[in-house]
C-alpha positions in Angstrom: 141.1 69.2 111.7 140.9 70.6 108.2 136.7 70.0 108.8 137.2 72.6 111.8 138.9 75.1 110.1 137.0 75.2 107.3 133.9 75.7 109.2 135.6 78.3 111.2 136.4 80.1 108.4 133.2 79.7 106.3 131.1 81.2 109.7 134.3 84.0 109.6 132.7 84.9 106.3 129.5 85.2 106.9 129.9 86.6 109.8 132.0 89.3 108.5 129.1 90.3 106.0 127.4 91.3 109.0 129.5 94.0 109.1 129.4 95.8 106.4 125.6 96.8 106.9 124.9 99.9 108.4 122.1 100.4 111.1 121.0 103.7 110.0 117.5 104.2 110.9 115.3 104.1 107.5 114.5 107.4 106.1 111.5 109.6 107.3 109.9 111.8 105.1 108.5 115.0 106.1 104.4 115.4 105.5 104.6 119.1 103.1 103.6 121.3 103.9 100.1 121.5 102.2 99.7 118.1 104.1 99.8 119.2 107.3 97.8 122.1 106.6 95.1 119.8 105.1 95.4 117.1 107.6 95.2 120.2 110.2 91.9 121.5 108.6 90.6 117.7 108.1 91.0 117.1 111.9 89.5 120.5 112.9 86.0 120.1 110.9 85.5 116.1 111.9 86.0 117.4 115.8 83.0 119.9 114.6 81.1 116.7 113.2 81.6 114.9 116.0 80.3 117.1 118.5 77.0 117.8 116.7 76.7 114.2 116.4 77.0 113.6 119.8 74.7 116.8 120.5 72.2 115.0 118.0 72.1 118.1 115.7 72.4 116.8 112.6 69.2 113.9 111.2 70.5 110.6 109.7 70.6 111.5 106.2 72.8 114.6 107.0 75.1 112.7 109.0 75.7 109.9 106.1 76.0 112.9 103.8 78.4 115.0 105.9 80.9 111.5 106.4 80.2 110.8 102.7 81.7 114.4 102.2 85.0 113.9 104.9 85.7 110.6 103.2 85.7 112.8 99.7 88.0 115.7 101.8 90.6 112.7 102.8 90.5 111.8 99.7 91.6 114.9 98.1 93.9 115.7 100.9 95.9 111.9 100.3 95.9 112.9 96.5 97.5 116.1 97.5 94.4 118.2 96.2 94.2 121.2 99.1 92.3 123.6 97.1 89.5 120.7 96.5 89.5 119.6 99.8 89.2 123.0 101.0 86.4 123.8 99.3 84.6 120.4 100.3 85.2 120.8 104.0 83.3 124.3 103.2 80.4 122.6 102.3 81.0 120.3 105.3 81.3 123.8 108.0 78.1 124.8 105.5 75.8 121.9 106.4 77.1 122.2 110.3 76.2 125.8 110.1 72.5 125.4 108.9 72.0 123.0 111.9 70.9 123.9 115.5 
C-alpha cells in the first residue's frame, strides 16, 4: 500500500511540473525594415536574371558573373549592409542592361 502511494504521489509531482510551463508560442522577430527592403530589391533583380537567362541573353561567363554578384548582394543584405548591396545589384541591372 505504502508502494502505491508513494508512486502516486511521485507521478503527482512530476506531473504537476507540467503545469507550470506555459505554451506561449516562441517569439517572432520582425525582418527591419532595411531587410525587407533589400530582400524586396534582391528578389526583384534575380526575377530580371532569370528571365534573360531563360531568354538566353546573357553568354556563360556573364551569367556566372551576374550569380557571383547576387551571391555577393545576399551577402551584404544578411550582414545588414543595404547601401552595399544596393549598389552591387546596380551593377547587376548594369550588366542586364548592356544585354539584348
Amino acid at each position: 500500500m505504502l508502494k502505491r502511494v508513494v508512486i502516486g504521489v511521485s507521478l503527482a509531482c512530476l506531473m504537476g511540473g507540467a503545469a507550470y510551463a506555459a505554451d506561449e508560442p516562441p517569439p517572432t522577430a520582425a525582418p527591419a525594415e532595411g531587410d525587407d527592403q533589400c530582400s524586396q530589391q534582391l528578389a526583384t533583380t534575380e526575377a530580371a536574371v532569370q528571365s534573360k537567362v531563360e531568354a538566353n541573353a546573357l553568354s556563360e561567363a556573364d551569367t556566372d558573373k551576374v550569380n557571383e554578384l547576387l551571391d555577393q548582394a545576399d551577402a551584404q543584405c544578411t550582414e545588414g549592409d543595404l547601401a552595399g548591396a544596393t549598389k552591387t545589384l546596380g551593377g547587376v541591372s548594369a550588366m542586364l542592361a548592356k544585354t539584348k
